[in-house]
C-alpha positions in Angstrom: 12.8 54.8 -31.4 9.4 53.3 -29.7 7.3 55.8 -27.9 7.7 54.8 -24.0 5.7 57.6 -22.9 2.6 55.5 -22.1 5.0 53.1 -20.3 6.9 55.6 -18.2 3.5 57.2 -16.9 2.2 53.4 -15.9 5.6 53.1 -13.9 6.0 56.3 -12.8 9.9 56.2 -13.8 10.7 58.5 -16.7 14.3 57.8 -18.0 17.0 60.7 -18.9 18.6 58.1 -21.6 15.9 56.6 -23.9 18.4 54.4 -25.6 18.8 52.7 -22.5 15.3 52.0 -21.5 14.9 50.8 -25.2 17.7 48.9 -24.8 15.8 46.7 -22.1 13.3 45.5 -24.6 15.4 44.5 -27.4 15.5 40.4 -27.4 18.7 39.1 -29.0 16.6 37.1 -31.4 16.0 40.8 -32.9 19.2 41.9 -32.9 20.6 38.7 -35.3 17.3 39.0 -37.4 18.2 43.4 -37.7 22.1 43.1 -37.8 24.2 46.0 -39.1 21.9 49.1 -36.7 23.8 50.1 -33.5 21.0 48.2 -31.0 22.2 46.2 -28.2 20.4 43.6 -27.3 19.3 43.3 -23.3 21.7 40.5 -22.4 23.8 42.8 -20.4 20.9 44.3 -18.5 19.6 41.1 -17.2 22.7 40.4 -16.1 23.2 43.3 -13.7 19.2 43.6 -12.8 19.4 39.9 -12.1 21.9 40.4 -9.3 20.3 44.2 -8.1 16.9 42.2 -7.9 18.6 39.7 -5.8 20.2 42.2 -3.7 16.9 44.0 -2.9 14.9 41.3 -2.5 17.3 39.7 -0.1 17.1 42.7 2.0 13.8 43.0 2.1 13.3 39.4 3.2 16.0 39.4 5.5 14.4 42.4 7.5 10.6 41.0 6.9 11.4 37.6 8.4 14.0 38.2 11.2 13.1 34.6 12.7 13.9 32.9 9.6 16.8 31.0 9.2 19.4 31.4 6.0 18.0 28.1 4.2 14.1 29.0 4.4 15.2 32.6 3.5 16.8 31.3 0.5 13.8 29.3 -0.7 11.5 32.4 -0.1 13.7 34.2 -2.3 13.5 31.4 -5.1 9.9 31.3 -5.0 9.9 35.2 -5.5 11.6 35.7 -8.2 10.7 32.3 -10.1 10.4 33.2 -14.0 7.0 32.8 -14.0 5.9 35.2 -11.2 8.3 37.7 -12.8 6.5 36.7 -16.0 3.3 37.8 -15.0 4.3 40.7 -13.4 6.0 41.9 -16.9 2.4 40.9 -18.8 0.4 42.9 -16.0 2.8 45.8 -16.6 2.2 46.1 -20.2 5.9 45.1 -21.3 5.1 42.8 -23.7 3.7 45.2 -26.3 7.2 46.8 -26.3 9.4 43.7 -26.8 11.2 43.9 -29.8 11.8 40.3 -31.1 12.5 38.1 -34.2 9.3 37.6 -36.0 9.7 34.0 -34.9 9.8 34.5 -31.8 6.8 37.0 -31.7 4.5 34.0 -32.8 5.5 32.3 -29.8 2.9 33.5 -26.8 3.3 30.3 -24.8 5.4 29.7 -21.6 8.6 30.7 -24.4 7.3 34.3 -23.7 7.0 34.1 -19.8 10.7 33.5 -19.8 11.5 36.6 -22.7 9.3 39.1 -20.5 10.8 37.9 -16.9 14.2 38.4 -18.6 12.8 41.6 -19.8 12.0 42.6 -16.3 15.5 42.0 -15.0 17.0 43.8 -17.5 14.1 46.9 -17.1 15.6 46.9 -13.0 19.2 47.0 -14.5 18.5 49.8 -17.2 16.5 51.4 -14.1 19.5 51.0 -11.5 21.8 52.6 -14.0 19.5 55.7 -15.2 17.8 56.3 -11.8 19.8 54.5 -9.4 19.3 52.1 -6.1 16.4 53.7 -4.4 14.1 54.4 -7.5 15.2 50.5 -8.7 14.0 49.0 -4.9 11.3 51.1 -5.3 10.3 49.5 -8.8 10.8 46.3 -7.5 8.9 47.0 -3.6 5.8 48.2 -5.8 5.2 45.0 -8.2 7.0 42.1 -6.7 7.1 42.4 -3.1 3.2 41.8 -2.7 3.6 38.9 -3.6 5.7 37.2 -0.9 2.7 36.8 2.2 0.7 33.9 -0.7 4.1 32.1 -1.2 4.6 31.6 2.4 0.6 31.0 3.6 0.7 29.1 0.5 3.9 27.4 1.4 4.8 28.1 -2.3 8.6 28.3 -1.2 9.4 24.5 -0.5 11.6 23.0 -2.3 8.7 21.0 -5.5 11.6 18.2 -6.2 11.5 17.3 -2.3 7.9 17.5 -2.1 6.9 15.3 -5.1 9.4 12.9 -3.8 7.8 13.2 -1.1 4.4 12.5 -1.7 5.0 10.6 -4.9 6.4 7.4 -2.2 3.9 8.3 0.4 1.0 7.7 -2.0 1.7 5.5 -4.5 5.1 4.0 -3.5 7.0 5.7 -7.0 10.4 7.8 -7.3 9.6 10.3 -9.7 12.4 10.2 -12.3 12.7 13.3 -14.6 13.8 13.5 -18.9 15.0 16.3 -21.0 12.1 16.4 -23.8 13.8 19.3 -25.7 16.7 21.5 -25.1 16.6 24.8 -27.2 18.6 27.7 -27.7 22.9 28.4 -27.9 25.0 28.5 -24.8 24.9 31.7 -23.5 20.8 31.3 -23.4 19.5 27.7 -23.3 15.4 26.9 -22.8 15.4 23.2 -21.4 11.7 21.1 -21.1 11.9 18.4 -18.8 9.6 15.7 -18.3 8.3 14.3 -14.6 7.5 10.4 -14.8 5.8 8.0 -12.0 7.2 5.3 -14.0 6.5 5.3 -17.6 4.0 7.4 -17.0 4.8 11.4 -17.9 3.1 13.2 -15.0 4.0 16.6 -16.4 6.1 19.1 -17.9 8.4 22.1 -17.1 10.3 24.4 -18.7 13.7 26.6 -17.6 16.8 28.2 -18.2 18.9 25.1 -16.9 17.9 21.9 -16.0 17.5 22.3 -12.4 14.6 25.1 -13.1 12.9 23.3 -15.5 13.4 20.3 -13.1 11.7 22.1 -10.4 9.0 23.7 -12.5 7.5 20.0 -13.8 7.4 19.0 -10.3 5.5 22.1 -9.2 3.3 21.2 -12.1 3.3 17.0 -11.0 2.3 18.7 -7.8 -0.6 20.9 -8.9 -1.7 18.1 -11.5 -1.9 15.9 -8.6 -4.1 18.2 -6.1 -0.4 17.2 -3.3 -0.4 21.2 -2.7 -1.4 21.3 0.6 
């Protein structure tokens, strides 16, 4: 059993079942490479803390921006809890040096490990929601995501990239940015896509996500920063 104690002092949320805050941290790449303990991989967790962060965030925005109609709403959400804000958010909370993964997978630090630790976060809110319940899990989330939201909009983070590299893309140098699956990663139930963004035959940048569409919209925000367009 890992020592949390360090953790739960950070966070401030001190868990009656143990098993279950381990339980967040367990990758399923450790699971196949340790099979025959009784660990559970996090899989489930994500699944429920995906839709309580949704949930709470949706609130919050919803009484934040009372002007705001459902679509921009929706993108502010997106741009909130895009893997890679959640990503760093994990890193900064020190979750990554209680991940328990397949030794291949620990030699991976790169954008591969954004995407384990933002899982990891959904799955901490889910083991959270079900030890402590809604209020402790909204506060979890208020404290280390919510900040965030007042740079996405001044920074108009929340548009939709695809749109805007489309956008600008024909406006500046009369192209349609077309877009390639360069590797695809992973079974079903947990695919890791990399897509390509091309003006042409020329490969602007790259972008990585859980289905195409995200790793779609992650090489244009990356065509977009790569090309100074972020205005």
């Amino acid at each position: 059993m890992i020592d949390f104690s360090q953790f739960e002092k950070k966070t401030k949320i001190v868990f009656k079942d143990k098993k279950l805050l381990e339980q967040a941290f367990i990758h399923r790449s450790y699971i196949n490479e340790n099979s025959g303990g009784k660990l559970c991989h996090n899989e489930r967790l994500e699944f429920l803390g995906d839709a309580v962060l949704e949930l709470i965030v949706t609130d919050y925005l919803y009484n934040k921006y009372p002007d705001r109609d459902e679509g921009e709403l929706t993108a502010y959400r997106s741009a909130l809890v895009n893997a890679i804000i959640i990503g760093e958010i994990a890193l900064s909370l020190g979750m990554n040096d209680y991940l328990l993964l397949s030794k291949g997978e620990a030699k991976d630090i790169g954008k591969a490990r954004s995407y384990i630790l933002a899982n990891t976060y959904e799955a901490y809110v889910g083991a959270v929601y079900l030890d402590q319940g809604y209020d402790i899990a909204r506060d979890f989330i208020a404290s280390t995501l919510f900040g965030k939201i007042d740079d996405i909009v001044a920074q108009k983070l929340w548009r939709d990239a695809k749109s805007l590299v489309q956008e600008k893309a024909q406006e500046y140098i009369n192209v349609t940015p077309s877009y390639k699956v360069i590797n695809e990663v992973g079974p079903d139930h947990d695919k890791h896509f990399t897509v390509g963004i091309f003006f042409g035959e020329d490969k602007i940048a790259e972008g990585k996500g859980h289905s195409k569409q995200e790793a779609e919209q992650s090489s244009a925000r990356a065509a977009l920063e790569a090309k100074n367009w972020l205005d």
